[in-house]
VOBA-1610 file (N, C-alpha, C; in pm, whole numbers, padded with zeros to 5 digits, always signed):
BEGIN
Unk+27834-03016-05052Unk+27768-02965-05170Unk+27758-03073-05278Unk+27848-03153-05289Unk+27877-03218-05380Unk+27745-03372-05349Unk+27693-03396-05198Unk+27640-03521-05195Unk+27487-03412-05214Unk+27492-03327-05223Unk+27333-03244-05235Unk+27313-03276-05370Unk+27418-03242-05494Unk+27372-03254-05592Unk+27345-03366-05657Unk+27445-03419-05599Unk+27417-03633-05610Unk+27255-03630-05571Unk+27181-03642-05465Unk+27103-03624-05408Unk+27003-03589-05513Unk+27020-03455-05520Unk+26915-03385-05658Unk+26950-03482-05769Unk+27015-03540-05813Unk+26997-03619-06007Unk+26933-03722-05926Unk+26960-03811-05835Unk+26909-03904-05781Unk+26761-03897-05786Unk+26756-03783-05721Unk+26556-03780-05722Unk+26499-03807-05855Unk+26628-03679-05901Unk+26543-03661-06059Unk+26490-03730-06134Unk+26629-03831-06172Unk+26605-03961-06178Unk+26534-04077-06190Unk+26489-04092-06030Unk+26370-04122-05951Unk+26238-04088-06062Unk+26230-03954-06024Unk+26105-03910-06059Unk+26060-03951-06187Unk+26152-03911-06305Unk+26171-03941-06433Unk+26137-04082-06455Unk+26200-04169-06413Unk+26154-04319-06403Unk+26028-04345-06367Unk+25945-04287-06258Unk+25820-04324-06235Unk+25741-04292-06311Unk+25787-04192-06423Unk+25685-04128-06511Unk+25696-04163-06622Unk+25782-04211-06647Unk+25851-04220-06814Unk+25905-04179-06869Unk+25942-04025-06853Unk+25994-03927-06914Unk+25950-03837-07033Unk+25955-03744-07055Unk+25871-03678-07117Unk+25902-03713-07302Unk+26006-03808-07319Unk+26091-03807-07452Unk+26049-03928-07475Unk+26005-04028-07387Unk+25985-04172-07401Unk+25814-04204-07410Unk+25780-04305-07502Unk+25658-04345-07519Unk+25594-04372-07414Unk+25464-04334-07405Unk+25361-04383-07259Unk+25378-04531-07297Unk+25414-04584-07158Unk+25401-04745-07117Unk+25268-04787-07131Unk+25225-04906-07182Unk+25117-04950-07222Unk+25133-05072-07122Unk+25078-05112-07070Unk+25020-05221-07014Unk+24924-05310-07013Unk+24899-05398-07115Unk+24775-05496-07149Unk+24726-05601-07065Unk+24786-05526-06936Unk+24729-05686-06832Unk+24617-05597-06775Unk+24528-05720-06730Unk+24382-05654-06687Unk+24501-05670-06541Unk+24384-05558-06437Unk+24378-05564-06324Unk+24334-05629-06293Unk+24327-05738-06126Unk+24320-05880-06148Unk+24149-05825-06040Unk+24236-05751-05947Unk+24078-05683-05817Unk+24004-05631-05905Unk+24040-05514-05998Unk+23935-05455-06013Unk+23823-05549-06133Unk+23890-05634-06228Unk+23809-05749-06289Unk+23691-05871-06205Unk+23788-05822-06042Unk+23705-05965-06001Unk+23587-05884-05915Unk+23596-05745-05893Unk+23545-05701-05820Unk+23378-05578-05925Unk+23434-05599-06058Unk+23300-05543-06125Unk+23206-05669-06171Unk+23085-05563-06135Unk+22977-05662-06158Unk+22947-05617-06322Unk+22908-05728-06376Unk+22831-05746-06543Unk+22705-05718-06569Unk+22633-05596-06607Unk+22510-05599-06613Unk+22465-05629-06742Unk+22364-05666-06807Unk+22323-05704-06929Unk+22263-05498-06987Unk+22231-05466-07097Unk+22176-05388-07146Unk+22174-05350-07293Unk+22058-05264-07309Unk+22017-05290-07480Unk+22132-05182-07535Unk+22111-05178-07704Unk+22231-05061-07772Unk+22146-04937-07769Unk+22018-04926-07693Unk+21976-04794-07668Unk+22051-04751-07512Unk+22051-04838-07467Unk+22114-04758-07331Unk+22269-04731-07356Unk+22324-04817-07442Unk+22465-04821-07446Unk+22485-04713-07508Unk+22421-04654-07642Unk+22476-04560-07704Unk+22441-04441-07604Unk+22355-04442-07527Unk+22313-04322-07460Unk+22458-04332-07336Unk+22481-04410-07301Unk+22589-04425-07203Unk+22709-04348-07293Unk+22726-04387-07414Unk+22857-04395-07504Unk+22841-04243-07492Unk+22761-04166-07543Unk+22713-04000-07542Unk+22779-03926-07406Unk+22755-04001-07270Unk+22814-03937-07196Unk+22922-03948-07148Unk+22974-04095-07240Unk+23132-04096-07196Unk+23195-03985-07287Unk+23127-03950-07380Unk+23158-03844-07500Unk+23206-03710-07386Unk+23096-03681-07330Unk+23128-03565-07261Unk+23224-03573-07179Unk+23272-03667-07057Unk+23361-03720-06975Unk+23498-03708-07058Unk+23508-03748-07191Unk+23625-03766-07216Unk+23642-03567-07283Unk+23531-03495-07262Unk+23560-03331-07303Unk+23621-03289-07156Unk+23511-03321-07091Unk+23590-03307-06959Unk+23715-03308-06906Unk+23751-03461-06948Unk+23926-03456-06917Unk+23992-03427-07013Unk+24012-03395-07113Unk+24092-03286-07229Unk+24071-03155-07156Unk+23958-03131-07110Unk+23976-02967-07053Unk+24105-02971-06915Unk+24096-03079-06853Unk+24187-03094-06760Unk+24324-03097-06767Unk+24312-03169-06902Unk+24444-03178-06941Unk+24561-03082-07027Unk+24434-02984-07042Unk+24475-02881-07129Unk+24498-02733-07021Unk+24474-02799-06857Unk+24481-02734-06767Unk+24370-02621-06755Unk+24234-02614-06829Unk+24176-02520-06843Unk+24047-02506-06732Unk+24052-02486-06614Unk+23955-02457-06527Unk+23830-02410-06580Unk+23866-02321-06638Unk+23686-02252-06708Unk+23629-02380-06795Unk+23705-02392-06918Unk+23625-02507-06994Unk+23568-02619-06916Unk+23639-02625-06826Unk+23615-02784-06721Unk+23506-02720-06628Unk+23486-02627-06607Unk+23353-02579-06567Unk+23219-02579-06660Unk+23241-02535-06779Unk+23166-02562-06863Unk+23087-02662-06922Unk+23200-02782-06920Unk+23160-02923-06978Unk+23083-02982-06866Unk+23121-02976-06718Unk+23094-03029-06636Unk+22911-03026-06639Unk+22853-02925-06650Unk+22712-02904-06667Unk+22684-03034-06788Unk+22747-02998-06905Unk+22692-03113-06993Unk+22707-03227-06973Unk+22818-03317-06897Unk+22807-03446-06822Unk+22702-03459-06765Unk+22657-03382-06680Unk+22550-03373-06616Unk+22443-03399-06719Unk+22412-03363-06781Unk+22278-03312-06904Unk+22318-03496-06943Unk+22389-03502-06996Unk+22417-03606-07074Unk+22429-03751-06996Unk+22421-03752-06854Unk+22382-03828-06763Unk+22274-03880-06751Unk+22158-03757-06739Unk+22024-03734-06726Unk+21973-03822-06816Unk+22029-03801-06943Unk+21972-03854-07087Unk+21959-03989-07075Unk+22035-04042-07035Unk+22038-04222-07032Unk+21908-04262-06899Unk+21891-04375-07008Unk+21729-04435-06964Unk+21742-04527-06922Unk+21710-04554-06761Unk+21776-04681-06741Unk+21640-04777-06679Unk+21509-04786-06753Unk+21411-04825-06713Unk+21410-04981-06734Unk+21488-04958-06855Unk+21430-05145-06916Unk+21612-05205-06830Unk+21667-05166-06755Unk+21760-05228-06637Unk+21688-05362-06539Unk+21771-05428-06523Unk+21689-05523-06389Unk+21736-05437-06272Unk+21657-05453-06194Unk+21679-05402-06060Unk+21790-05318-06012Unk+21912-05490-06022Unk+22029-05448-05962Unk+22131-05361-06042Unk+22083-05391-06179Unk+22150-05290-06292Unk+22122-05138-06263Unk+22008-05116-06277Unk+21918-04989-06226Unk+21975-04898-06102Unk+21980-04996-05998Unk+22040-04985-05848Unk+22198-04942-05923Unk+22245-05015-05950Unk+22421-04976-05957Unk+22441-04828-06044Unk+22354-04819-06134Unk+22344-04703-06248Unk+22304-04599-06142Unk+22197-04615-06080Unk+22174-04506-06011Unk+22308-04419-05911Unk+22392-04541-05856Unk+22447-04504-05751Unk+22567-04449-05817Unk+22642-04456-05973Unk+22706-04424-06024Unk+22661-04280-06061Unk+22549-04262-06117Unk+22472-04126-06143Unk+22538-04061-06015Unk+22472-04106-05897Unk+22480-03997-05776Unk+22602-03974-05798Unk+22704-03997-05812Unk+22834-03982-05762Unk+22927-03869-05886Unk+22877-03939-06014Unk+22918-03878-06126Unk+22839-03685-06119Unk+22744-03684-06089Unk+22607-03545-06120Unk+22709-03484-05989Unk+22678-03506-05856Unk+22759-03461-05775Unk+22887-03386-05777Unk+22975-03465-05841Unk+23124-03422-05886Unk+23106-03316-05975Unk+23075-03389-06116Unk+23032-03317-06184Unk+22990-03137-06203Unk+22883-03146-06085Unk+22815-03000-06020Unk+22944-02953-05925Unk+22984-02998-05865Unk+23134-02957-05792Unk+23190-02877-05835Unk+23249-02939-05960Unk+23363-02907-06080Unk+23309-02758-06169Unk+23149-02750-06165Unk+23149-02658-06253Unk+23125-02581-06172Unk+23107-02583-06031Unk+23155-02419-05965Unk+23265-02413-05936Unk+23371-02482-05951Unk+23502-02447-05904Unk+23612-02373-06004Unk+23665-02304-05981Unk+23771-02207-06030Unk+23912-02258-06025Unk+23918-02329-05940Unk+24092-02356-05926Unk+24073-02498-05979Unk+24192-02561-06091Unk+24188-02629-06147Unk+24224-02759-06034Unk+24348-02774-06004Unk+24397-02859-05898Unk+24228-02890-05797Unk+24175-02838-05760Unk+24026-02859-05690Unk+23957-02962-05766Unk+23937-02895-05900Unk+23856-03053-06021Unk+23943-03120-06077Unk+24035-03130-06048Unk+24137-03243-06075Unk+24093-03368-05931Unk+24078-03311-05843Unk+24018-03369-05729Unk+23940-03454-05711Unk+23827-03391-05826Unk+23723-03440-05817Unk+23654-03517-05948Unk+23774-03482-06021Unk+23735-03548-06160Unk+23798-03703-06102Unk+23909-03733-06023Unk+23943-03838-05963Unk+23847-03944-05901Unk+23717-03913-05830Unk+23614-04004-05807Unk+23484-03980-05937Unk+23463-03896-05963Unk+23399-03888-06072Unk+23466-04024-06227Unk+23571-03989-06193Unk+23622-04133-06299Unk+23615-04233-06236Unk+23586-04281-06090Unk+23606-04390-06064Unk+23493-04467-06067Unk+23379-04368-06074Unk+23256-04408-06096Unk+23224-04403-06273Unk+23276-04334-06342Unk+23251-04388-06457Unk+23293-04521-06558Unk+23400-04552-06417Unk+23483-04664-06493Unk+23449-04806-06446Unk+23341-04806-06301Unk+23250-04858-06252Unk+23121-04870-06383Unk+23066-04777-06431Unk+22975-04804-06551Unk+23034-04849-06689Unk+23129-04804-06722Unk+23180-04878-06896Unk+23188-05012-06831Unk+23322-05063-06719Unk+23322-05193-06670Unk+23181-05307-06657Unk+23066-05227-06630Unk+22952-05310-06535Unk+22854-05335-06733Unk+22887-05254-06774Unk+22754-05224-06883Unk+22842-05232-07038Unk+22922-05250-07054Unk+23035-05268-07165Unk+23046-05407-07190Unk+23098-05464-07312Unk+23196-05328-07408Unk+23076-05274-07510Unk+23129-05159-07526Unk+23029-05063-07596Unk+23102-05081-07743Unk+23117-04985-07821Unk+23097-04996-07941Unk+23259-04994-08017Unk+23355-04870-07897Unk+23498-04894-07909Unk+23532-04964-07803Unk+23700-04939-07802Unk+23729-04977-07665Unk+23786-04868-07615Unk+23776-04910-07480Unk+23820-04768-07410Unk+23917-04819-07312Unk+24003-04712-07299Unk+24147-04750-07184Unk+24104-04722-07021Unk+24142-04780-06928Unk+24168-04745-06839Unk+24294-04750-06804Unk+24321-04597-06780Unk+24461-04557-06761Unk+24458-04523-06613Unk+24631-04512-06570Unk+24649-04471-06408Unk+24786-04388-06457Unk+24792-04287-06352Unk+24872-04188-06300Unk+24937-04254-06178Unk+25106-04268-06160Unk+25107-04342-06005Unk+25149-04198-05939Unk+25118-04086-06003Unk+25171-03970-05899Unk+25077-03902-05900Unk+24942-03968-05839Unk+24840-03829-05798Unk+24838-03849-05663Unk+24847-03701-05555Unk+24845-03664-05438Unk+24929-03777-05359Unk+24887-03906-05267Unk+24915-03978-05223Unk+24958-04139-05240Unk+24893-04133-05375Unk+24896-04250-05412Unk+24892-04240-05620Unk+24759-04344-05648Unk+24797-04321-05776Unk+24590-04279-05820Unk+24624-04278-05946Unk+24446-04275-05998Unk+24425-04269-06120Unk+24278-04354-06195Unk+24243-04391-06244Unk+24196-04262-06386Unk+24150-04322-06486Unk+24055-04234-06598Unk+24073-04323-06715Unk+23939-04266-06759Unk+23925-04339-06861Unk+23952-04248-07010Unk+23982-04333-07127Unk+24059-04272-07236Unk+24002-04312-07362Unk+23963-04240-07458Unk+23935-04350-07604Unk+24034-04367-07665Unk+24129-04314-07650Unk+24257-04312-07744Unk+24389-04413-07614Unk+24478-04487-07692Unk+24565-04573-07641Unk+24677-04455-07564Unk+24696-04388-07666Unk+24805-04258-07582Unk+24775-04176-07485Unk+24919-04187-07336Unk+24888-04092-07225Unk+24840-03982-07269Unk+24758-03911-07174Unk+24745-03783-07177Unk+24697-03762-07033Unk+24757-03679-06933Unk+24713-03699-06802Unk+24647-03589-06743Unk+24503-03637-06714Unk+24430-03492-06676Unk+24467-03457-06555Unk+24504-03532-06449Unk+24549-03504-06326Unk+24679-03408-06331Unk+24744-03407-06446Unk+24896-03328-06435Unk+24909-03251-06524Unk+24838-03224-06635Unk+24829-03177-06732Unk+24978-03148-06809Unk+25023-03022-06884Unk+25154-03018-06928Unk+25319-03077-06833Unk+25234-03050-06670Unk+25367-03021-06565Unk+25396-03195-06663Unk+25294-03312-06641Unk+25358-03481-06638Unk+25249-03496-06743Unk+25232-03443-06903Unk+25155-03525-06992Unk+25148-03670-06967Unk+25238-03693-07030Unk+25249-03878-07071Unk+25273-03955-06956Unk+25247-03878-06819Unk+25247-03970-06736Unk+25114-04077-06703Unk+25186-04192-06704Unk+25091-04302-06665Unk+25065-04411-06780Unk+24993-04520-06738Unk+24984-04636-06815Unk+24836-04684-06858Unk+24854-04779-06993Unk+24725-04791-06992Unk+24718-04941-06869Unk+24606-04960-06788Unk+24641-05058-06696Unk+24495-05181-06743Unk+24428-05169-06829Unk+24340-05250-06895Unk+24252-05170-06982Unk+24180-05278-07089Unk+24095-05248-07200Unk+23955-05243-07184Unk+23835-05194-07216Unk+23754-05265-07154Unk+23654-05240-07320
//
């Protein structure tokens, strides 16, 4: 009995450490990621596309407050206006390959997006808000810096591994875990 409960603080422990703890400041981390820096491409674009981009990071970041606030319905709700607010951005005066990359981010973002707002169970668009950020963090990265800066933060305890989102504000707030692990995670670069 006695090595079970050893056992249990041990994890606890454990766990507590990987997260930070709920009493201790979110870890900040100001080092860029070294792959994901070498691996985004730079597109050039005007402050009409940017602010129109900035508009739908507006919605993205309603999005994950609804997540984080654990609220399935609202996160159904917003999800339509990502969408809307996707649409909005004009990506005509793009070169080619700018155009090409925007597009393929669109697909991926509208997709999720539409996912999320038929889904009911929160843990489901937590799912999916997970590639849906990975593609938006593919566009601030490729078409940035915009007008603030924005965090890219990571969770190292989603499902199997760890995952990404993006933040305007420096402080955790974790849409993937909502109240269970707020302040879990780091900021892991600026962009």
């Amino acid at each position: 009995m006695k090595s079970l409960s050893l056992s249990i603080i041990t994890l606890l422990v454990l766990f507590l450490t990987a997260c930070g703890g709920e009493t201790q400041e979110p870890e900040t981390i100001a080092t860029a990621d070294p792959v994901a820096a070498e691996e985004a491409p730079a597109f050039e674009s005007g402050e009409e596309f940017k602010a129109q981009l900035e508009t739908a990071l507006d919605s993205y970041f309603q999005l994950s407050a609804a997540l984080v606030e654990t609220s399935s319905s609202t996160a159904a709700e917003i999800a339509p206006v990502l969408i809307s607010s996707m649409q909005a951005v004009v990506s005509e005066d793009l070169d080619d390959d700018a155009r090409a990359f925007y597009s393929e981010a669109f697909e991926t973002i509208t997709i999720r997006a539409n996912t999320i707002s038929q889904l009911t169970d929160v843990e489901e668009q937590r799912y999916h808000f997970e590639y849906l950020s990975e593609s938006m963090i593919d566009l601030v990265e490729a078409f940035g810096p915009l007008s603030y800066t924005v965090y890219v933060q990571r969770c190292p305890m989603v499902r199997d591994g760890s995952a990404d989102w993006l933040s305007r504000e420096s402080g955790i707030l974790n849409p993937y875990h909502g109240d269970r692990m707020l302040r879990c995670g780091s900021i892991v670069r600026e962009i």
